[in-house]
C-alpha positions in Angstrom: 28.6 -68.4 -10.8 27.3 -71.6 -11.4 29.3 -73.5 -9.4 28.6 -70.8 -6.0 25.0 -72.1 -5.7 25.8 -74.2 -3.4 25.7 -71.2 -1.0 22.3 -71.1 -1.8 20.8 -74.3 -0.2 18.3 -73.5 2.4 17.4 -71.0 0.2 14.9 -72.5 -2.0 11.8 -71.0 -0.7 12.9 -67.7 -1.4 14.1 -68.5 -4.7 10.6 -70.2 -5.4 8.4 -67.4 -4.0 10.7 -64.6 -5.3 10.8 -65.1 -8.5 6.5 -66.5 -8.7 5.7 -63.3 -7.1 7.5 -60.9 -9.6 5.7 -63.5 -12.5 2.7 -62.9 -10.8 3.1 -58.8 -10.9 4.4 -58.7 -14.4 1.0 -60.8 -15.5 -0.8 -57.7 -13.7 1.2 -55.4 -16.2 0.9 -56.9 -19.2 -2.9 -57.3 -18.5 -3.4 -53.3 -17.9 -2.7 -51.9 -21.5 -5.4 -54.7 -22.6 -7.8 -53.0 -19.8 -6.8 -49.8 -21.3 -7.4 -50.2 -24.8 -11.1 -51.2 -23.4 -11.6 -48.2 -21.2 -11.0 -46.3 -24.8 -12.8 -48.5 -27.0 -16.1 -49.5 -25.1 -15.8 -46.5 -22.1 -14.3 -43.0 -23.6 -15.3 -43.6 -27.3 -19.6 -44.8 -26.0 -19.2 -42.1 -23.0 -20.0 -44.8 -20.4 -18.8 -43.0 -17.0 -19.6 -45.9 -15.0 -17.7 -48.4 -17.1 -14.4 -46.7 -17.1 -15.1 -46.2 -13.4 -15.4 -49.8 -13.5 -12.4 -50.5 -15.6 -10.5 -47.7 -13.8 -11.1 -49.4 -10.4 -9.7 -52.9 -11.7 -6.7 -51.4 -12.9 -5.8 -50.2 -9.2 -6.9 -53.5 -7.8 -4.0 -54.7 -10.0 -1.5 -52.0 -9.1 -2.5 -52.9 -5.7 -1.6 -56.7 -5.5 1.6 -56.0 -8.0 2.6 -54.1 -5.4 2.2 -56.5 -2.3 3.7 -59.1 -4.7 6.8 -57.0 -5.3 7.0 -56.1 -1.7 7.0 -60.4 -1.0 9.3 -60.8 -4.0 11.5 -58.0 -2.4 12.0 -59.4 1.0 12.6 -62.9 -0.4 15.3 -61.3 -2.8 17.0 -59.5 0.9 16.8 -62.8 2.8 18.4 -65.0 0.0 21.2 -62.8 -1.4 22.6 -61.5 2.1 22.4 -65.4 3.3 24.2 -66.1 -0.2 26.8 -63.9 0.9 27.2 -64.3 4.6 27.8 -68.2 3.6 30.3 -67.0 0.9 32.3 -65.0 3.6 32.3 -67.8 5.9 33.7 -70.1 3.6 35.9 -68.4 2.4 37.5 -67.2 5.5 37.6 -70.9 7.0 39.0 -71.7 3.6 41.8 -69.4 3.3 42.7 -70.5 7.2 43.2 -73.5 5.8 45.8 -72.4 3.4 49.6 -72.7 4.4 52.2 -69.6 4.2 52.7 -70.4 0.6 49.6 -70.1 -0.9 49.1 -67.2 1.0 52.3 -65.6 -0.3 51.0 -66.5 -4.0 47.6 -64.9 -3.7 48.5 -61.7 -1.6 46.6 -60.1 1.5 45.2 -57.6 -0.7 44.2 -59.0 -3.2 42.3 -61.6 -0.2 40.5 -58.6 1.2 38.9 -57.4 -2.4 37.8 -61.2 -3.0 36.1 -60.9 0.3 34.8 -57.6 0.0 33.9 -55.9 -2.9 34.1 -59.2 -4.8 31.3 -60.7 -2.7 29.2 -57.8 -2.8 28.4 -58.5 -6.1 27.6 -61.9 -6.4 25.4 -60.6 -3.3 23.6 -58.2 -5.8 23.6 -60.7 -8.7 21.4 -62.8 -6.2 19.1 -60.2 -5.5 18.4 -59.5 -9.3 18.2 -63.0 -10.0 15.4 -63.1 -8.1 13.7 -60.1 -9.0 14.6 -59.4 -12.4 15.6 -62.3 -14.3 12.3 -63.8 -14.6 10.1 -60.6 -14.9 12.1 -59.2 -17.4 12.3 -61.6 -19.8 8.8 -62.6 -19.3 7.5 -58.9 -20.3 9.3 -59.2 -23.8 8.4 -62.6 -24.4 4.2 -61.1 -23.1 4.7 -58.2 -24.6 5.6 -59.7 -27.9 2.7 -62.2 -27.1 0.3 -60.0 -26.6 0.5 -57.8 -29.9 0.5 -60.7 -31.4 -3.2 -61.5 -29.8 -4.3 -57.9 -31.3 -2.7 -57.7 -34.5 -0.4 -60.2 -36.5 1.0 -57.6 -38.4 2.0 -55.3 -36.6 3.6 -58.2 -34.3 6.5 -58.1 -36.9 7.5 -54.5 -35.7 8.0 -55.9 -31.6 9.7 -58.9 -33.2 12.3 -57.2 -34.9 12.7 -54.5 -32.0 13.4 -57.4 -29.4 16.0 -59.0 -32.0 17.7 -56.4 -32.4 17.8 -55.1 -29.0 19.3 -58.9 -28.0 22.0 -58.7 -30.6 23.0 -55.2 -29.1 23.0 -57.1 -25.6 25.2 -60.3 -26.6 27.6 -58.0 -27.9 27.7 -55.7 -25.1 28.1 -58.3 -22.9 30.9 -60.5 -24.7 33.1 -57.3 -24.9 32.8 -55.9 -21.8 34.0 -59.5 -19.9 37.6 -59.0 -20.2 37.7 -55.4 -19.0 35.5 -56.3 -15.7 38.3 -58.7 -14.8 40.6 -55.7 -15.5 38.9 -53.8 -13.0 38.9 -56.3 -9.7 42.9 -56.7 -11.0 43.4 -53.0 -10.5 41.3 -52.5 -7.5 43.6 -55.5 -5.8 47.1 -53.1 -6.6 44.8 -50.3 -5.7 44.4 -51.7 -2.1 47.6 -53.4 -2.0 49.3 -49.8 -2.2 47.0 -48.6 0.1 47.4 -51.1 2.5 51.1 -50.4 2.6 50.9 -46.9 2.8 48.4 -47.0 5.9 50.6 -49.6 7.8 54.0 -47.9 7.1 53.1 -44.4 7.4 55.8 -43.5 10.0 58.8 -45.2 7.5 56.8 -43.0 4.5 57.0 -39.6 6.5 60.4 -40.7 8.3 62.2 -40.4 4.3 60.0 -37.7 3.2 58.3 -40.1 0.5 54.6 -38.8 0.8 55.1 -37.5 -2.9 56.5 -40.3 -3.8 53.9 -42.6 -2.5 51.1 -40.4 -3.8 52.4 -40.6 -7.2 52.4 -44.3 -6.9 49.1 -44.7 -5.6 47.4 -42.0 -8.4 49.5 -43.7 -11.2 47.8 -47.0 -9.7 44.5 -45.1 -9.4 44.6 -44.0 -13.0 45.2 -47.1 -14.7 41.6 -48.2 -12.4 40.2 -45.0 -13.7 41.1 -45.8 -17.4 40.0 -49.2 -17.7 36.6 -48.1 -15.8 35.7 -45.6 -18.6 36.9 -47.9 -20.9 34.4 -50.3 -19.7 32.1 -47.3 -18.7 31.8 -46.7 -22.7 31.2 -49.5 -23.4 28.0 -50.1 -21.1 27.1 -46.7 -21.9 26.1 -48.0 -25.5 23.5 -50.0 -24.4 20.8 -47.8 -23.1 21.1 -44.9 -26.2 20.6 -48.3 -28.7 17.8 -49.7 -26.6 16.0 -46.5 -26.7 17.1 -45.8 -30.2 15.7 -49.0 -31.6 12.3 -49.4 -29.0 11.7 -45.8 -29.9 11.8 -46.1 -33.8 9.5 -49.1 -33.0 6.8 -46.9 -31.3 7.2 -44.7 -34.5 6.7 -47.2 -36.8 3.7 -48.4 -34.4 1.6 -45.8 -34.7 2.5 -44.6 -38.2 1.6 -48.2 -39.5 -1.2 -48.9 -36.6 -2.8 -45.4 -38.0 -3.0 -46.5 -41.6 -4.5 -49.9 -40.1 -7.3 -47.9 -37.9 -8.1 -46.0 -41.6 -8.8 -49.4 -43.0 -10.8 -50.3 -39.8 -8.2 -53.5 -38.8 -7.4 -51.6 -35.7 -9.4 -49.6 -32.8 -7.6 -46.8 -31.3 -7.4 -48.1 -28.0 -5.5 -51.1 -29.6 -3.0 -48.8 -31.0 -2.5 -47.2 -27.6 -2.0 -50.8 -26.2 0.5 -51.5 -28.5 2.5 -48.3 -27.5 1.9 -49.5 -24.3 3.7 -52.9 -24.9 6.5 -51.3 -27.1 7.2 -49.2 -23.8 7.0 -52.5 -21.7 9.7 -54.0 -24.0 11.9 -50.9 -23.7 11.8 -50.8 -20.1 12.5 -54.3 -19.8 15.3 -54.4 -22.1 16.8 -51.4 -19.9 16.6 -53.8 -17.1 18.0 -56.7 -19.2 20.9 -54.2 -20.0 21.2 -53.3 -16.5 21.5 -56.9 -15.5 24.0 -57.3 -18.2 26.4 -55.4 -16.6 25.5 -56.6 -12.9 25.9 -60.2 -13.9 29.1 -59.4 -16.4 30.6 -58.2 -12.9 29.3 -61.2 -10.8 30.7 -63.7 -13.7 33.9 -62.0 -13.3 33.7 -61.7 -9.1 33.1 -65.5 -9.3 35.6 -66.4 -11.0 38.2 -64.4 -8.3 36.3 -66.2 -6.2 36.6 -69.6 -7.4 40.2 -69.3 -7.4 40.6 -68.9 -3.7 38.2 -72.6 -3.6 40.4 -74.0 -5.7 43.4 -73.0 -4.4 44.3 -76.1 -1.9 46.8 -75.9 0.7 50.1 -77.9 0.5 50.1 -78.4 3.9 47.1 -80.8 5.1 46.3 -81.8 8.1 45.2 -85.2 9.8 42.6 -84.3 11.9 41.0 -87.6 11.6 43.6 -89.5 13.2 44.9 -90.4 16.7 47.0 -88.4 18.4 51.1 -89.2 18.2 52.8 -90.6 21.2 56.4 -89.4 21.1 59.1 -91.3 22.2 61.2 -90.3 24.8 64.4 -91.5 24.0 64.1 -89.9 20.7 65.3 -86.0 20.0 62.9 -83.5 20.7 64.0 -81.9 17.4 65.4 -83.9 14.3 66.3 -82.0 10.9 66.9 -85.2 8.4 68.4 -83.9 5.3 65.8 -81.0 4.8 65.5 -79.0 1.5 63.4 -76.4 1.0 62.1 -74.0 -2.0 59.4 -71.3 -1.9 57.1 -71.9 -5.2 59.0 -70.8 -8.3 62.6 -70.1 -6.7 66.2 -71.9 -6.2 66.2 -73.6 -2.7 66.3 -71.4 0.7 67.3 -74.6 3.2 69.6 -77.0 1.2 71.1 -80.4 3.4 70.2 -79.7 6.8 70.6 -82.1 9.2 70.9 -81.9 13.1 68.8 -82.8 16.5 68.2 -81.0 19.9 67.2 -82.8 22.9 64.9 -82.3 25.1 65.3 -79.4 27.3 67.9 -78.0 25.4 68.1 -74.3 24.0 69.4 -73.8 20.4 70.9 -71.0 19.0 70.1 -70.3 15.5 72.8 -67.2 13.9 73.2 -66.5 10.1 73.4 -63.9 8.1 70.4 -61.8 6.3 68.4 -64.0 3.5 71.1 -67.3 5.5 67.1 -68.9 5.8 66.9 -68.8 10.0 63.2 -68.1 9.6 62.7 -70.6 7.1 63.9 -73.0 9.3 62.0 -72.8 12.3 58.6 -72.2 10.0 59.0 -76.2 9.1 59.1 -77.1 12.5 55.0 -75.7 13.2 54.5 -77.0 9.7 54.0 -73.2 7.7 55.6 -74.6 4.9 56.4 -78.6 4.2 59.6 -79.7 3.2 60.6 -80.4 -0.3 63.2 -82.8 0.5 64.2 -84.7 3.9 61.7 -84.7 7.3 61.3 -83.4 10.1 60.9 -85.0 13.6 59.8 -83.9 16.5 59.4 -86.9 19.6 60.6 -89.2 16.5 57.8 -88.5 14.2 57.5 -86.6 11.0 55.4 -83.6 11.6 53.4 -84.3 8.7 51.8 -87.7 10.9 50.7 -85.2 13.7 47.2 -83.9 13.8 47.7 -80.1 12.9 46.0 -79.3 16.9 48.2 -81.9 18.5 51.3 -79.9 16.6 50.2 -76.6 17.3 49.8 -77.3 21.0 53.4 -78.8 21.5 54.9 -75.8 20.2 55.0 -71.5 20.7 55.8 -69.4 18.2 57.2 -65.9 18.6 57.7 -64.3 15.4 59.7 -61.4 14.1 56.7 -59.0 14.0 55.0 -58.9 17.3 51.6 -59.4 16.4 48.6 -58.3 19.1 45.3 -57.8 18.4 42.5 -55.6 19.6 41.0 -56.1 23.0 42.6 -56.7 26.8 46.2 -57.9 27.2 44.2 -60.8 29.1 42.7 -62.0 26.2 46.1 -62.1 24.1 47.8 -63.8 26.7 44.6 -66.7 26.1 45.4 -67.5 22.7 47.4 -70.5 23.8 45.3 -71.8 26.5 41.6 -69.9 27.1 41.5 -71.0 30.3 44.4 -69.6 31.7 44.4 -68.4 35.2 45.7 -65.2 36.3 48.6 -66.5 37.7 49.8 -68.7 35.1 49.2 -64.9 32.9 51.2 -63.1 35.3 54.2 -66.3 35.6 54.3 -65.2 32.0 54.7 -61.9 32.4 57.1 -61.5 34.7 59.3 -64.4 32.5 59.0 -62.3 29.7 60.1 -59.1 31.4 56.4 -57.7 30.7 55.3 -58.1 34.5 57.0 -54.6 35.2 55.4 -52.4 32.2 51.7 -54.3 33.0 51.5 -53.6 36.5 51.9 -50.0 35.6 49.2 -49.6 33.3 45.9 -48.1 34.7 44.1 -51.6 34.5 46.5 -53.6 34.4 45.7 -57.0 32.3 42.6 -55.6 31.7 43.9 -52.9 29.8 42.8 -53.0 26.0 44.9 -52.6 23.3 44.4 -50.8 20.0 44.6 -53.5 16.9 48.3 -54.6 16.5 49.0 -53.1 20.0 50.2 -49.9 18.6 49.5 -47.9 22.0 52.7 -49.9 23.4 56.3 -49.5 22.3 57.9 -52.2 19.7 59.6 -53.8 22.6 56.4 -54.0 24.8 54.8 -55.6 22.2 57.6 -58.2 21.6 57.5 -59.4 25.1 53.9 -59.5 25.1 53.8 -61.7 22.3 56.7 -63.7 24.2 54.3 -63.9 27.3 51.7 -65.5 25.1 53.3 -68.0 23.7 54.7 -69.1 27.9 51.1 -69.3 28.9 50.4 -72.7 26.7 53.9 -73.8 28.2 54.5 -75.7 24.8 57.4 -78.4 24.9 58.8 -76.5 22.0 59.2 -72.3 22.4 60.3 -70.8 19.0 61.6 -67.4 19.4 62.4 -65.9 16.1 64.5 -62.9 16.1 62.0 -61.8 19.0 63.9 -59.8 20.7 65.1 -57.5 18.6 63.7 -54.6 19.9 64.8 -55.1 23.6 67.6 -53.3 25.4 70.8 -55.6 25.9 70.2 -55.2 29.9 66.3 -56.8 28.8 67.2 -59.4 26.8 69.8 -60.8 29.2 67.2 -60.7 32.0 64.9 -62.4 29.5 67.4 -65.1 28.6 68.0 -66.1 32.3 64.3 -66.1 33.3 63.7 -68.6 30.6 66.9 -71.0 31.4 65.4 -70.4 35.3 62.0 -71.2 34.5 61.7 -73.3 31.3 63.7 -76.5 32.6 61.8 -79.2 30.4 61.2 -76.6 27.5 63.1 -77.2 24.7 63.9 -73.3 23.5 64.8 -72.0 19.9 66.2 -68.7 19.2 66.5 -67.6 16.5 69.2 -63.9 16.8 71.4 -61.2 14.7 72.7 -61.1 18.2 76.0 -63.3 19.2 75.5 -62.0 22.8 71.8 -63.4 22.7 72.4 -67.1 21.5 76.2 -67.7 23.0 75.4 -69.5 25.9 72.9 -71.5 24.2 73.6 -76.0 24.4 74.2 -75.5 20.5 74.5 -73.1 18.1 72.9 -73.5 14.4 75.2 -71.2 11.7 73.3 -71.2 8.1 75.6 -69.1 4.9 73.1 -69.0 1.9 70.7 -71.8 3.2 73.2 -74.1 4.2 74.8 -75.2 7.5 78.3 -73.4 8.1 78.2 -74.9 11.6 76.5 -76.6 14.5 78.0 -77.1 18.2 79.3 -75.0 21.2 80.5 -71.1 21.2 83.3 -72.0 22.1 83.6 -74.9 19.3 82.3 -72.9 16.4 84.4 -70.0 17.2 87.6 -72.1 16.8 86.2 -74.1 14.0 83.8 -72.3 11.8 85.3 -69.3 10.1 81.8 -67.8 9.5 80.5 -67.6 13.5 84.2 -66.2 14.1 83.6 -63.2 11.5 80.1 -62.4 12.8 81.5 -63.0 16.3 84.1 -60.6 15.8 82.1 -58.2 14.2 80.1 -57.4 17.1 82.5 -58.1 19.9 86.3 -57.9 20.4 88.1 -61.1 20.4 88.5 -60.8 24.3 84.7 -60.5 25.0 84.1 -63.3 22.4 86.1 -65.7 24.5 84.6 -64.9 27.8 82.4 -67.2 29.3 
């Protein structure tokens, strides 16, 4: 936790007056078994009305300002720990933005959600006692201890002991139950990770009849949470039985010892009553100290989760800092030099690949499943960095362009059509937020949306549910086509985008972008021969590696692995017309 208080600048007034105003209130406390052992002593045992009026009246003066300094201690304690974790959120979500696909992939959407969440939560709460507690609880043992001393040195021993023993129970505790906290934010992450999948693929669950099966996943999840929570529940149920166990045999031995000592006229009664007094502050306290045991034994473990995002640096960086590239014209828009590329902890996926596209021309990319087509075009928008060989686009490495310079030359259509919540007007202004209406609806009718929209009941303006699930898959795919026209990059990247359109669709698609996108350089990426055959060139990958670049025509006479998927989706007469 240590190393999170740097969320916590711009704080320090709060953690100054916080923690001084519960210091201030616990002084009050420790001060009213004193008052109370003299409303006994000189009021009750003399029969003086007035002075325990007197007394009586002080003592509510106190209760009075502990209170308002509680109340200011309180507030401070709100301010800081919500501030804490509103800057912990923040970072962390510009962090993780900063991460490429691969550190993603390693730490798991999930798992990303509980860090942000649940995990934050707690450091919040951690905050909050910190402020209130961790000063006034220790300072009412350490009084408390103090204070017996000041009325009898003997009897002293008994707190002494009490508050050792208590401690030891505490250290313990605490160095046990570490391990199985961690256990817990581990579980919770398959916990959500299950439940994450089961909300999002409901309709594939139901479609194969695997509710059971899914609900038996997600309770044997569930139970291994629920096991390691007693486990740990057990544990931290130990510590308030002992604390009471112990303080209470100390308030026996108190009063058995004090009695003998008021016999022998060492002690007043009132004393003896102040000392049960500060026995009971010490047991309280300790609760509290057990309390924030466990709080911060959750918060050590939450900080660590969280730490691990921090540290987690991206593999792709950008260069923000520098000038924008100026591409050369004469150069390939595209150039693959001898590209490799490995996801962390596996054999290659892209092994050797070399080839260029010019400006303006359309490439076809065709392989079979796992052949690495998506791998590809994610180097090109820098999701992943090469592990060997570069790639060019205007004749520089990507890795020399500013990330926003990048970004803006190309669009990317991925396999999942993506949308988010709000108007289809706002989608289409991902690429460029000041897009008019007609460069929106140019991009609709390209993408074969224009038809669908204008139908709708406010058109543009219509809002969509999150992820667009009030349209059909294909809407959504050439929505997401339609926003990636409106920033008219040089580069359009359609991966496997069209998947979910009609043969009759798709063809009208692939002519409104040779019609329309003369100076766009267009990548797409198919299962479909009929969708990339009349492309300038046509990419074939086989396990990573390039089975073939060049023309239908060419590939289909010389590369035996376009012939076989050629021929398995059209006869060898449809194949060969043009």
């Amino acid at each position: 936790m240590i190393r999170l208080r740097r969320f916590l600048k711009g704080y320090e007034l709060q953690l100054t007056i916080g923690p001084l105003c519960k210091l201030i209130e616990a002084i009050f406390e420790l001060l009213i078994p004193l008052i109370t052992a003299d409303i006994i002593d000189n009021g009750v045992r003399n029969g003086d009305i007035g002075y325990v009026l007197q007394k009586g009246g002080l003592m509510i003066l106190l209760g009075v300002l502990g209170l308002a300094f509680a109340l200011v201690c309180q507030k401070s304690a709100s301010i800081a720990s919500q501030g804490f974790g509103t800057k912990v959120r923040n970072a962390m979500f510009r962090h993780i933005n900063t991460l490429s696909h691969n550190e993603l992939d390693l730490l798991g959407t999930p798992s990303l959600i509980t860090r942000m969440t649940n995990d934050i939560n707690r450091l919040q709460l951690a905050v909050a006692m910190l402020i209130r507690l961790v000063i006034r609880a220790p300072f009412l043992v350490i009084g408390a201890l103090i204070m017996s001393m000041l009325i009898s040195l003997k009897m002293s021993l008994i707190f002494l002991s009490a508050a050792i023993l208590i401690a030891l129970i505490l250290f313990i505790i605490m160095k046990t139950s570490v391990p199985f906290f961690k256990g817990i934010q581990k579980k919770l992450d398959s916990v959500s990770l299950i439940s994450r999948e089961n909300l999002s693929g409901n309709r594939v669950i139901r479609a194969f009849g695997r509710q059971k099966n899914d609900e038996q996943r997600f309770e044997k999840s569930n139970e291994e949470l629920t096991k390691i929570a007693l486990k740990t529940g057990r544990l931290s149920s130990l510590l308030n039985p002992l604390t009471y166990v112990i303080a209470q045999a100390a308030i026996i031995a108190v009063v058995w010892f004090g009695g003998k000592l008021v016999d022998f006229g060492e002690l007043k009664t009132g004393e003896i009553i102040a000392l049960v007094n500060y026995m009971t502050q010490i047991l309280l306290a300790m609760i509290v100290v057990s309390n924030l045991v466990v709080i911060f034994t959750n918060a050590a473990a939450s900080a660590s989760r969280v730490n691990e995002v921090f540290d987690t640096k991206p593999s792709v960086t950008d260069r923000e800092k520098c000038a924008d590239v100026i591409s050369d014209d004469h150069a390939p828009q595209i150039e693959f030099q001898n590209v490799s590329f490995g996801y962390a902890g596996s054999r290659y996926a892209l092994k050797n690949i070399s080839f260029s596209v010019k400006k303006g021309e359309t490439l076809g990319i065709i392989g079979g499943t796992g052949s690495g087509k998506s791998t590809l075009v994610n180097l090109i928008p820098r999701f992943y960095d090469t592990t060997n060989g570069s790639v060019l686009i205007g004749g520089t490495d990507v890795k020399a362009y500013p990330m926003h310079q990048l970004r803006s030359k190309i669009g990317v259509v991925p396999q999942k059509a993506e949308l988010f919540s709000g108007t289809i007007k706002e989608n289409m202004r991902w690429g460029k937020r000041d897009a008019s209406d007609d460069e929106i609806e140019t991009a609709l009718k390209i993408s074969q949306s224009y038809e669908f929209v204008s139908k709708l009941p406010d058109f543009t303006n219509t809002r969509l549910s999150a992820g667009g699930k009030n349209l059909s898959g294909g809407q959504r795919q050439r929505l997401t086509i339609a926003r990636a026209l409106v920033g008219k990059p040089e580069i359009l990247i359609l991966d496997d985008s069209a998947s979910a359109l009609d043969f009759a669709t798709d063809a009208a698609l692939r002519q409104a972008l040779y019609k329309e996108t003369d100076d766009m350089t267009v990548i797409m990426v198919s299962q479909r021969v009929g969708t990339i055959r009349s492309a300038d060139n046509i990419l074939v990958l086989e396990g990573g590696e390039m089975a073939g670049f060049g023309t239908h025509e060419e590939l289909f006479k010389t590369c035996e692995v376009y012939k076989e998927i050629c021929l398995s989706q059209l006869r060898e007469e449809e194949v060969q017309q043009a």
